[in-house]
N, C-alpha and C positions, 0 to 999 in steps of 0.2 A: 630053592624049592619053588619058588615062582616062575609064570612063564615068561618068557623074553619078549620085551617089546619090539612090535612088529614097526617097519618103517614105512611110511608114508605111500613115498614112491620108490621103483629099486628099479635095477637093472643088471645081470650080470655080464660081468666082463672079465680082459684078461688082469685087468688090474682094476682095483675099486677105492671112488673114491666117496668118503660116510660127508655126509652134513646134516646142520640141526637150522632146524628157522620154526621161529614160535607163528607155526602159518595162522593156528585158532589163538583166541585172546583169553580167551575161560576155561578154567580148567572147572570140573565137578568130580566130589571128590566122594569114593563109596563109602558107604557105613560100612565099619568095622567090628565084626561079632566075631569076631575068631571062632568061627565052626567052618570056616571054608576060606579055601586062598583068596588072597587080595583079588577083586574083579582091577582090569582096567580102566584107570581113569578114562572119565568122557571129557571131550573137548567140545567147545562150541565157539561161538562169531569169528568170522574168517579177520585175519588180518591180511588186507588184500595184497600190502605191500610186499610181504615176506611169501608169500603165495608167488608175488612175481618171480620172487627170488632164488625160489625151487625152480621153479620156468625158465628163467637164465642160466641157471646151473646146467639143466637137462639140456639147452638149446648148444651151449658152450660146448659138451660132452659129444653131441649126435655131430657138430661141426667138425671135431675134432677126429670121429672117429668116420668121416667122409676123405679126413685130409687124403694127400699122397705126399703130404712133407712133412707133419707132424705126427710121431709115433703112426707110421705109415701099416703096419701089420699087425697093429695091437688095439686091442678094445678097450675102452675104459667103461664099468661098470658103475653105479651110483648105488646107494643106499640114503633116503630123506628120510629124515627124522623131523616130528612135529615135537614142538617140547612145550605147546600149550600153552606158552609165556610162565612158565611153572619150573620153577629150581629142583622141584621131585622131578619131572617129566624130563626136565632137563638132563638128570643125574644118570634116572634111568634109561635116557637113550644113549647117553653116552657108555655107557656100558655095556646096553646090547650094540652099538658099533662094534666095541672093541671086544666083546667074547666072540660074534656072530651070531645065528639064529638057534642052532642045532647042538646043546650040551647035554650030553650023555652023563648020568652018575659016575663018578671017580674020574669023568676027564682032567685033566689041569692044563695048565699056562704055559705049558713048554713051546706050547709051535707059536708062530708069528699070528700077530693080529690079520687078519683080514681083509683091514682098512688099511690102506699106502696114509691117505692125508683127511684131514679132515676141515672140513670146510664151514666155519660159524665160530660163535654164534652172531645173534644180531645185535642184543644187548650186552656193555662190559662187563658188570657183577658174573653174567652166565658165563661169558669168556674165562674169568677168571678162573671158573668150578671148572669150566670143562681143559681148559689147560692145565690147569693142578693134577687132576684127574688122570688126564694123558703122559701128561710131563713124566713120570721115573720109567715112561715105555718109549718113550724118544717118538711119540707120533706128532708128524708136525701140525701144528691148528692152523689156517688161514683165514682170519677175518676178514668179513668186506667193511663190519661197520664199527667195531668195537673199535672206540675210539680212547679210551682210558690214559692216561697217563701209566699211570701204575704196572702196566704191560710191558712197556718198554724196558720195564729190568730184565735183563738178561740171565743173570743169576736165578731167579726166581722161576723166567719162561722161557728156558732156552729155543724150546722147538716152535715158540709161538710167532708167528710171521702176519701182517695185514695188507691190504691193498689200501686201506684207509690212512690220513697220517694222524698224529697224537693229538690229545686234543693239548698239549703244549703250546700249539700254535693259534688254537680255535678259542682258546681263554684269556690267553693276549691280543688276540685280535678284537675280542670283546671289547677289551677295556679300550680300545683304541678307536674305535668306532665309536664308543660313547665319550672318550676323549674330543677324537673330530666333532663332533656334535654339538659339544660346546655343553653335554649335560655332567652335572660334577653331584648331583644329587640321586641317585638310584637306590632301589630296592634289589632286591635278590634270591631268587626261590629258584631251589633245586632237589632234583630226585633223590633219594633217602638211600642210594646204590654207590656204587665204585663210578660209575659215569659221573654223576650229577656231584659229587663230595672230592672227587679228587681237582675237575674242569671248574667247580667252583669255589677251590682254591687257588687254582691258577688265578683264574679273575681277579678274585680281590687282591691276591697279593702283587699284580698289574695295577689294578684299581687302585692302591695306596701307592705307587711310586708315581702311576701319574696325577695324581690328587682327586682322584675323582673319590667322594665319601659315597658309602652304603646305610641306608637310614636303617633298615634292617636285612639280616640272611636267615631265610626262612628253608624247610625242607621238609619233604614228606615223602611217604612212599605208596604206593599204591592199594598195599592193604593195610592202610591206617585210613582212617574215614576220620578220627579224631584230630589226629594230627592235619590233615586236608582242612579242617571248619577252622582250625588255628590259626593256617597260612592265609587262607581267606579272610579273616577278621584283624590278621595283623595287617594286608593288603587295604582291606577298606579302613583300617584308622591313619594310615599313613600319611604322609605330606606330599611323597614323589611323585610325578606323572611319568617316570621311566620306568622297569622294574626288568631286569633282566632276567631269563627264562633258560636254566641251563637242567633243563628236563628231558628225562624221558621220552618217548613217541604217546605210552598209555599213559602215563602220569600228565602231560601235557591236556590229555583229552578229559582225565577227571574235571581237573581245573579250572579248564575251559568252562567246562559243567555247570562248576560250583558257582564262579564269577558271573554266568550269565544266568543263572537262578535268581542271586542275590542283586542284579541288573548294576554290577559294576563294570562302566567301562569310561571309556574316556582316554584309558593309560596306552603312554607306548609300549609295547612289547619289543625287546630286543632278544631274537630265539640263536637256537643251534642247529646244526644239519637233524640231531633226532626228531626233529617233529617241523622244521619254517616252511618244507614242502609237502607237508599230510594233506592230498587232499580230502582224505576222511575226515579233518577236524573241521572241512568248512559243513557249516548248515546256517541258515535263514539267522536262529538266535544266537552261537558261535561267532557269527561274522562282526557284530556288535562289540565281540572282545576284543578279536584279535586283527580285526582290518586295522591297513597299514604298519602290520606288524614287520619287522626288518630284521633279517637276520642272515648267516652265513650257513650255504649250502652248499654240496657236491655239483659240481660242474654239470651241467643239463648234456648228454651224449645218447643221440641217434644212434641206436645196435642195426643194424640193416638187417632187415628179415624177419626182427622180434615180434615185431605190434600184428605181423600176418600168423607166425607159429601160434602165438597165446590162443585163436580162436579158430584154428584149425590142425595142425602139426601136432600138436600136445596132445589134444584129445583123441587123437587117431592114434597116436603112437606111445605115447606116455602113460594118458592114465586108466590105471588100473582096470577100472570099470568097462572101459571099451574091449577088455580080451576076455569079458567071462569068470570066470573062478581061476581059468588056468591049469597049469598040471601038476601033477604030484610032486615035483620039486619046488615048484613055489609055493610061495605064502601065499594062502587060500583067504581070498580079498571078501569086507564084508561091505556089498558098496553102502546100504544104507548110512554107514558112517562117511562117506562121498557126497552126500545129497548137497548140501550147503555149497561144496564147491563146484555143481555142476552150473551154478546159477548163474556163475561166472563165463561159461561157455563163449557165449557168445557177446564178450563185452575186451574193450581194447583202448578207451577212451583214456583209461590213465595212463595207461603205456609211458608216455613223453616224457612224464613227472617223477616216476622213479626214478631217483638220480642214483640211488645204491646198483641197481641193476649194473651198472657196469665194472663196478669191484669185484661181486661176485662172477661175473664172468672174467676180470683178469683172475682172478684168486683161481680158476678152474683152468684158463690158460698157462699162470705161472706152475700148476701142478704137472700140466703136461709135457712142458719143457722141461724140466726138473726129472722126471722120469725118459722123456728123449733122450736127455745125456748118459741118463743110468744106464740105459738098454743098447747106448753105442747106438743108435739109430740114424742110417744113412739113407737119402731121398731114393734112390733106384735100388739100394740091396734090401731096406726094409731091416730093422730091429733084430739083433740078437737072442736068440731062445735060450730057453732052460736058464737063464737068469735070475737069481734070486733076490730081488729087492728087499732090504730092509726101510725100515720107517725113518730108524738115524740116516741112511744114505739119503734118502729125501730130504732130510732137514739140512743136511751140508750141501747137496745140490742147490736148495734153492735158496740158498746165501748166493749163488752163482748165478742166477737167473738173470737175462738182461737182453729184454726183447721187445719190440711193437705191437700192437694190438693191431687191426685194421681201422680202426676209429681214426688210430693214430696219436695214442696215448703210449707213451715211454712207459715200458713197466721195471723195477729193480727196487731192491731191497737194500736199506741203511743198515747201518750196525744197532738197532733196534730195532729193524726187521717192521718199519715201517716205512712207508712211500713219503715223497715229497707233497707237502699240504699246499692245495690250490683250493679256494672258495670262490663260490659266487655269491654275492651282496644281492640279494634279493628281496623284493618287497610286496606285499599285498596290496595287490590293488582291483579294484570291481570294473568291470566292463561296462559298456551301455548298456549288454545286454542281462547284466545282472551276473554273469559269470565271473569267478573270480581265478587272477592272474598271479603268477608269481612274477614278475616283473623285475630282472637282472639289473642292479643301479649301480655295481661295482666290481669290486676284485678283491680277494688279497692271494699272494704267490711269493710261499718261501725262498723262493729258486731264484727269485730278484734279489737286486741290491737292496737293501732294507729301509731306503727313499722313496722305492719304486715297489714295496711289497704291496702299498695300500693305496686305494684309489675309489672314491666314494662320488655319484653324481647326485647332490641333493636335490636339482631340479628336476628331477624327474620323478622323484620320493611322493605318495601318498602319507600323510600322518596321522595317525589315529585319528578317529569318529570323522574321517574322509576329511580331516583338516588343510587347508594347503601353505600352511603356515606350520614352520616347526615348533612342537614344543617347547618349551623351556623348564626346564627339571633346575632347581638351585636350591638351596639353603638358603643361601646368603646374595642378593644382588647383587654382583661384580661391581667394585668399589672404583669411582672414577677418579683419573688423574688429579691428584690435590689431595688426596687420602690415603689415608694404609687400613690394613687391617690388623684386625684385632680383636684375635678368638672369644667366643663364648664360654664361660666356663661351664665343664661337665659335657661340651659336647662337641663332635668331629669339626676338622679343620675346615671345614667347608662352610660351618655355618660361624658365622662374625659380624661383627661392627664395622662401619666404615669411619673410621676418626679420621678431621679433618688433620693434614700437616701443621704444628705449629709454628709460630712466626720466625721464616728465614731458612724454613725444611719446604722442599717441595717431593714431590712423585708426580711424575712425567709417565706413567704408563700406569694401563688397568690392573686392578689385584695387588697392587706395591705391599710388601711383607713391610715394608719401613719406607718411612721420608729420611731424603737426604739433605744433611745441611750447604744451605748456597757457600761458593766461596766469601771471603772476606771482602771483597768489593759489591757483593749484590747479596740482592734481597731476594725474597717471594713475591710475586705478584697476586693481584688477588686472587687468584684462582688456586694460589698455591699448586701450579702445576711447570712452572718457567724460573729459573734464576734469571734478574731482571739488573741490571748497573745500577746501583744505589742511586737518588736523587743526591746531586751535589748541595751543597748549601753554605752559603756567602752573602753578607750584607751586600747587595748591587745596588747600582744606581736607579736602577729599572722600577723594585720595588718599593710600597709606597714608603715604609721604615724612612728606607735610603735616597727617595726626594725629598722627603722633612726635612731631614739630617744634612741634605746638598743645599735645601734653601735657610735652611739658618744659617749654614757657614759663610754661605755667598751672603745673605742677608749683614750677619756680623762683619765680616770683610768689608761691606758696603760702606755700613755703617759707618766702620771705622775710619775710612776712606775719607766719607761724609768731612767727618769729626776734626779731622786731617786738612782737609781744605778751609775749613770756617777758622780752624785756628790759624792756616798760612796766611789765610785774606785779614786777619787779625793779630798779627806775631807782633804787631809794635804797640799792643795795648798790653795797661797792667797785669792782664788776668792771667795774659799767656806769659809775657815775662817774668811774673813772678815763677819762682821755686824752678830755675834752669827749664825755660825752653826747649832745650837741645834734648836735657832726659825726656820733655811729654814725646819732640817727635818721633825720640827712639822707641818710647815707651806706644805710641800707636803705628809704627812699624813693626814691630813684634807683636800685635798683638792680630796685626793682619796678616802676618805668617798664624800667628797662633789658629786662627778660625781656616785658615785655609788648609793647615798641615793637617785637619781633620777631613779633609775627601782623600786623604793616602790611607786611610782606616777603610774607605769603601772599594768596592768592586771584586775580581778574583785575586785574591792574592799571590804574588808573585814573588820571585828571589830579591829584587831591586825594591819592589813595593815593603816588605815586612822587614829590611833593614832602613826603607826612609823613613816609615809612618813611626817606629817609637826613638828614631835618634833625632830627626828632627822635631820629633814633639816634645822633645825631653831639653834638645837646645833653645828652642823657641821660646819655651816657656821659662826658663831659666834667664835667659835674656829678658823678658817678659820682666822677672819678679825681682830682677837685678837692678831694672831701670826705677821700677817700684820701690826696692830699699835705697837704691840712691838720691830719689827725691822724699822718702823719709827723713834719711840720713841731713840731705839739705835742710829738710824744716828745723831738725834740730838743734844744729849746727848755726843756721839762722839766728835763732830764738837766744843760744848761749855768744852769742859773738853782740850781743846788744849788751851783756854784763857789762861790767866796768872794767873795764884791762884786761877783756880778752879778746884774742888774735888768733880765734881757734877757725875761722872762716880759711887762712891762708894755708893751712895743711888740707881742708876740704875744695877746691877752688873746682871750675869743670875742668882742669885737664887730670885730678885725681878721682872725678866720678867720672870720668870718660874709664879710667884706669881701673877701679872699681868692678864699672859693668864688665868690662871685658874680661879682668881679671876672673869673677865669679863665671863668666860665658865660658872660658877657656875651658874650669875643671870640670864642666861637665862635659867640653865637646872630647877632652882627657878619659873620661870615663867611657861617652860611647865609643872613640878609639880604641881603646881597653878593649869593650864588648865585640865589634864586631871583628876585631883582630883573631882573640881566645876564642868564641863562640858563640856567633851571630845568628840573630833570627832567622827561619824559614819557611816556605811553606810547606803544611803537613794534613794528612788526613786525620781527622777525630772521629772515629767512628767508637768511644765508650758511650756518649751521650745518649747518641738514636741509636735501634740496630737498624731502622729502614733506612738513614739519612749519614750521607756523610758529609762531618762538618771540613770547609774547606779555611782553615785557618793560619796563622803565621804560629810557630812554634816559637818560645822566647828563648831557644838556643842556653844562653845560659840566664836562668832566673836572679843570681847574683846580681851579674847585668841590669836590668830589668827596674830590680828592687831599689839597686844604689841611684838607679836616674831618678826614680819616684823619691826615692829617699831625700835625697839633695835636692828638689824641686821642695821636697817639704819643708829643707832644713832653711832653706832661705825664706819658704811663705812664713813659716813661724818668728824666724826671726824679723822679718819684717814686722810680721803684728803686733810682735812685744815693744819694736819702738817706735809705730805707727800709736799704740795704743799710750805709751808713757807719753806722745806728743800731742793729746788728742786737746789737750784745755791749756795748749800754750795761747796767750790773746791773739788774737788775730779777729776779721771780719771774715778770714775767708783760710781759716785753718786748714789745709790738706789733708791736714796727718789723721781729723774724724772721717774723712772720706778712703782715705788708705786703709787705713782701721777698718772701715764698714769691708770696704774690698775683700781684705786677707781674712775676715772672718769669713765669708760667704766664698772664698776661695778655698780655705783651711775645711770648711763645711763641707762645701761637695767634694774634699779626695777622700777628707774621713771616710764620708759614706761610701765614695766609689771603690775602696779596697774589698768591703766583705759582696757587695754588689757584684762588683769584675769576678770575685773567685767563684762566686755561687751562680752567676748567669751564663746558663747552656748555650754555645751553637755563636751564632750572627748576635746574639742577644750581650756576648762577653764586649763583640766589636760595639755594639751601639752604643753602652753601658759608657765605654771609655771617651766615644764621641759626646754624646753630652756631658759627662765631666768636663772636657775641653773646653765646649760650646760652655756650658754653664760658668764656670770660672772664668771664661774670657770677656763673658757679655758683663759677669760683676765686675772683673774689673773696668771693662769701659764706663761702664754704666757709674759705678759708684765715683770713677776718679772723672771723669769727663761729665757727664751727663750735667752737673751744678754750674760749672765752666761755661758749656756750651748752652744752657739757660741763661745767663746774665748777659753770655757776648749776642744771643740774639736776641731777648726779650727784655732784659734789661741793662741796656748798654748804659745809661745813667750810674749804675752803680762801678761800672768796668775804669775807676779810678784811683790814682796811688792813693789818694784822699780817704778813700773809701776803707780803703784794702787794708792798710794802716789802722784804721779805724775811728779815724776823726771826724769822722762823719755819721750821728746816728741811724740805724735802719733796722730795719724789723730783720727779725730773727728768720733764717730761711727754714 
């Protein structure tokens, strides 16, 4: 019972094509008294954008209908609808497309729509209503701008077709931009519609596989002012300096609003095609928000002829107000509803910047062709008559479409009945002259290899508050080589600690989820960011340890040497003759092996080095402590061979202590035989001790080995000391057997201790351990059995007589 709303601008033709574009932004809405039919809504402030958008449409139309090769004998006819940016306004024009103007009481729905195609809306929520709307009549909808994901079900909108592509691609591409950017910390505020809710789940569910975290996702819609003060105060408490912007054109521009009211700015803005080319959003306190804002737009395309039609062509031919009221067939124009857009008349400066302008002239192209094919339309015979076009035949045509624009733009439709997504990476930036520029700094193009989709030039980027340095948006400061991370509890993967590697784990790149353990021969270096070759480590000669340890041994050797030559320049005095000669010089012979088989203990050790250093210290010594029990054995033997009738002297005589030593030297050179035969020393790595250090040592092969040469070395120091010590207070002047005795205790003393020392002493420390026992034990024995000797024969040769030695001579006690 209401009247039908009248459309904007129309034109009749032989065929008609309807569109809706919310040319006004306000709608006002009448009181409602129910004494009188609904008045029509008023519209107010021009949305200049979608104004062009009718302009392209009508310019598309009148070109089309000049052609002599496109539908050459046929007119196409328009119908514009203003929908007020209003989902009533919307509702209602789409239904006076589809009844038409003229409804008689008791007409119905039997004859065909009108309308062939319909061409809108500009926003996706409106697209949705007015495709639903259309969809069970099979009219096809052609978007320029509806970008929704949610469209592309086919199921849901068979007949719905776009020039625009999904925003599938424009929410991944988001994430990927702010990937390249190196920013992993962002906000997220989006329109409260099917645009902004479904594009802003693309994002983040991008945004999480490439790790980028979201501090928050905020949303609002245009008539919520409560919800808007929300996003704004969740905005200003935040941490991020990025916050991605997947808004509407008008929700964009509240925003803006609110941000530079409350004089927040500072932040990057990363936007979408609805609003990163408004040049409506720029103004003087605007610019404060959104300069160097960065986002992905529709390709920049010169229409040839547009920027002259809009302020001349249109107005002469188009609109309404230039023909009057008109005639009795048409709708009787009220221009005072016109005024607002005459203001526009004579203005053309945005032209350039519409970047939608060219969708909806393909979307008015791909109609025309699509009907070409229906009408059988040939360039010299001109189009088929009496033909009856249905709306479903259009929608199966222009599954079929596939032609060029003159720009030079490919047009065709996917099996989602959208086009292939090309952007341009654009950025704001101000001129000298205080104008501001959208300034192209990239690409992304579906139609590439997916290497080559994305291409970003950051040097030529303005960044927010005219910075020329980029942002850095993070949580957490990227965690440098020598650490890993490790999450915060309670909060996104992005924000973390950097813990340093522990010792022998390194990480060798930025971000390391975990340190890795070095191999078995290296370490961490300090940076813990390099496995490094473990420091070797071995008693050498080089260090100071192992010059001490060289000049004792040389020093003892010397010594001995010394000892050696005083006694040969003196072999025919009593001192040395007494208690077998022959043992002392064997006995300082071995004992100059003894000190010297201690430098095979130093240096690196080797295959030959760790089978000499313990067979030869094990024979040396044993020779050593053989020569030592056999001139015990003499003293003994001595002392009992003075009894009365005994002849115990002639079973001990020197060719049985010659027989003796060697004997006793044999079973042990028998036993190192044994060892190195079964399972001889070697060298090996110790790496339990240190984990930085590896000890380079001789392994003892078999410890059995090892234990029976120490063994046996012990079994004879002992036994020497039991009858060094029963011989100690036989008479004499110059008893031996107290100086043997003193020896094998101070012998017997240091292996004691050197058994729990050697087990328990880590690294080179086990090697030195064993060298001073050596040295120790060898210096007592020189010392204790020589040392007395070599005091009389040089300081008191007076007493170096059998007179003496005997003891028939009294003399002070030494």
């Amino acid at each position: 019972m209401g009247e039908p709303k009248h459309p904007l601008l129309f034109k009749d033709g032989d065929v008609t094509i309807g569109a809706l574009f919310p040319v006004h932004s306000i709608e006002t809405l009448s009181s409602f008294k129910f004494t009188q039919k609904p008045q029509f809504l008023s519209c107010s402030s021009v949305n200049l954008r979608d104004f062009r958008l009718a302009q392209i449409m009508i310019f598309a139309i009148e070109e089309i209908n000049r052609s002599e090769s496109l539908l050459p004998n046929v007119s196409i006819g328009y119908r514009i609808y203003d929908t007020c940016s209003s989902r009533m306004s919307s509702m209602s024009a789409t239904v006076g497309l589809m009844n038409g103007l003229e409804i008689e009481a008791g007409d119905t729905c039997s004859v065909q729509s009108p309308i062939h195609a319909i061409i809108g809306e500009t926003e996706s929520s409106a697209t949705v209503i007015l495709s639903r709307t259309t969809g069970p009549f099979k009219i096809p909808v052609i978007s320029h701008a509806a970008s929704c994901e949610c469209l592309s079900n086919r199921k849901d909108y068979p007949s719905f077709f776009r020039t625009i592509s999904s925003d599938y691609h424009q929410g991944r591409a988001l994430a990927y931009i702010v990937k390249h950017l190196g920013w992993s910390w962002v906000g997220a505020v989006n329109s409260d519609n099917d645009y902004g809710n479904n594009g802003m789940a693309i994002f983040l569910n991008t945004a999480q596989k490439e790790g980028i975290c979201v501090e928050y996702s905020v949303k609002f819609y245009r008539t919520e002012p409560e919800k808007l003060k929300k996003v704004v105060d969740t905005i200003k408490k935040g941490t991020v300096k990025v916050i991605v912007a997947f808004i509407s054109f008008l929700e964009m521009g509240l925003l803006t609003e609110q941000l530079s009211i409350q004089n927040i700015t500072g932040l990057q803005m990363v936007g979408v095609e609805a609003w990163i080319t408004s040049k409506s959003l720029i103004t003087p306190t605007t610019f404060r928000v959104l300069g160097g804002s960065l986002g992905f737009a529709m390709r920049k395309i010169n229409i040839e002829g547009f920027a002259d039609y809009v302020i001349k062509a249109f107005w002469d031919t188009a609109f309404p107000c230039s023909h009057g009221q008109g005639n009795d067939s048409q709708i009787k124009v009220n221009c005072s509803s016109y005024q607002d857009l005459l203001v526009l008349k004579n203005y053309n400066e945005d032209v350039p910047e519409h970047r939608f302008s060219s969708n909806a002239y393909k979307a008015v192209y791909a109609v025309a062709h699509s009907l070409h094919s229906l009408l059988k339309c040939k360039t010299q015979e001109g189009c088929e008559n009496g033909l009856k076009i249905q709306p479903q035949q259009v929608v199966e045509a222009l599954k079929k479409v596939n032609f060029t624009v003159k720009f030079g733009d490919h047009v065709w439709f996917d099996s989602s009945g959208a086009t292939v997504a090309q952007y341009e990476v654009v950025n704001w930036q101000q001129d000298f002259d205080g104008s501001v520029q959208f300034k192209p700094v990239g690409y992304y193009d579906a139609s590439l290899p997916p290497d080559q989709r994305f291409v970003v030039n950051t040097e030529n980027i303005l960044w927010a508050g005219g910075q020329l340095e980029k942002p850095r948006s993070v949580c957490s400061e990227s965690c440098p080589p020598g650490t890993r991370k490790a999450a915060q509890k309670g909060r996104p993967v992005c924000c973390y600690d950097c813990i340093p590697c522990a010792e022998g784990e390194i990480s060798n790149e930025t971000d390391s989820n975990n340190c890795r353990q070095c191999p078995g021969e290296y370490w961490s270096n300090a940076e813990k960011d390099t496995c490094v070759l473990k420091t070797l480590e071995f008693l050498s000669f080089t260090e100071v340890m192992g010059i001490v340890l060289v000049f004792f041994s040389l020093f003892g050797a010397g010594l001995t040497l010394l000892v050696a030559i005083v006694f040969y320049s003196k072999k025919d005095t009593p001192i040395v003759k007494a208690n077998n000669s022959e043992l002392s010089f064997l006995l300082l012979f071995s004992l100059t092996l003894c000190f010297l088989c201690s430098l095979t203990f130093i240096g690196r050790p080797t295959e030959w080095s760790c089978m000499l250093r313990h067979t030869v210290f094990g024979i040396t010594f044993v020779l050593c402590i053989s020569c030592v029990l056999g001139k015990t054995i003499v003293v003994l033997m001595a002392f009992k061979a003075t009894l009365p009738g005994s002849n115990i002297m002639k079973w001990f005589g020197p060719a049985q202590q010659r027989l003796s030593v060697l004997a006793f030297t044999l079973i042990q050179v028998l036993i190192c035989v044994l060892w190195l035969t079964i399972s001889p020393p070697f060298p090996s790595k110790n790496m339990k001790y240190y984990n930085e250090r590896i000890i380079l040592e001789c392994s003892l092969g078999s410890t059995i080995g090892f234990w029976a040469v120490l063994g046996y070395i012990g079994l004879l120091a002992v036994l020497c000391f039991i009858l060094s010590f029963l011989a100690r207070k036989l008479p004499d002047n110059f008893n031996e057997a107290k100086f043997i005795t003193f020896s094998m205790l101070i012998f017997c003393a240091v292996w004691i201790t050197f058994v729990p020392a050697y087990v328990s002493s880590p690294g080179k420390f086990t090697v030195a351990v064993e060298i001073f026992a050596i040295l120790a034990s060898s210096f007592g024995l020189i010392l204790c059995i020589f040392a007395p000797k070599c005091f009389i024969i040089v300081f008191r040769p007076g007493q170096n007589t059998k007179k003496h030695l005997l003891g028939k001579i009294p003399t002070k006690s030494l």
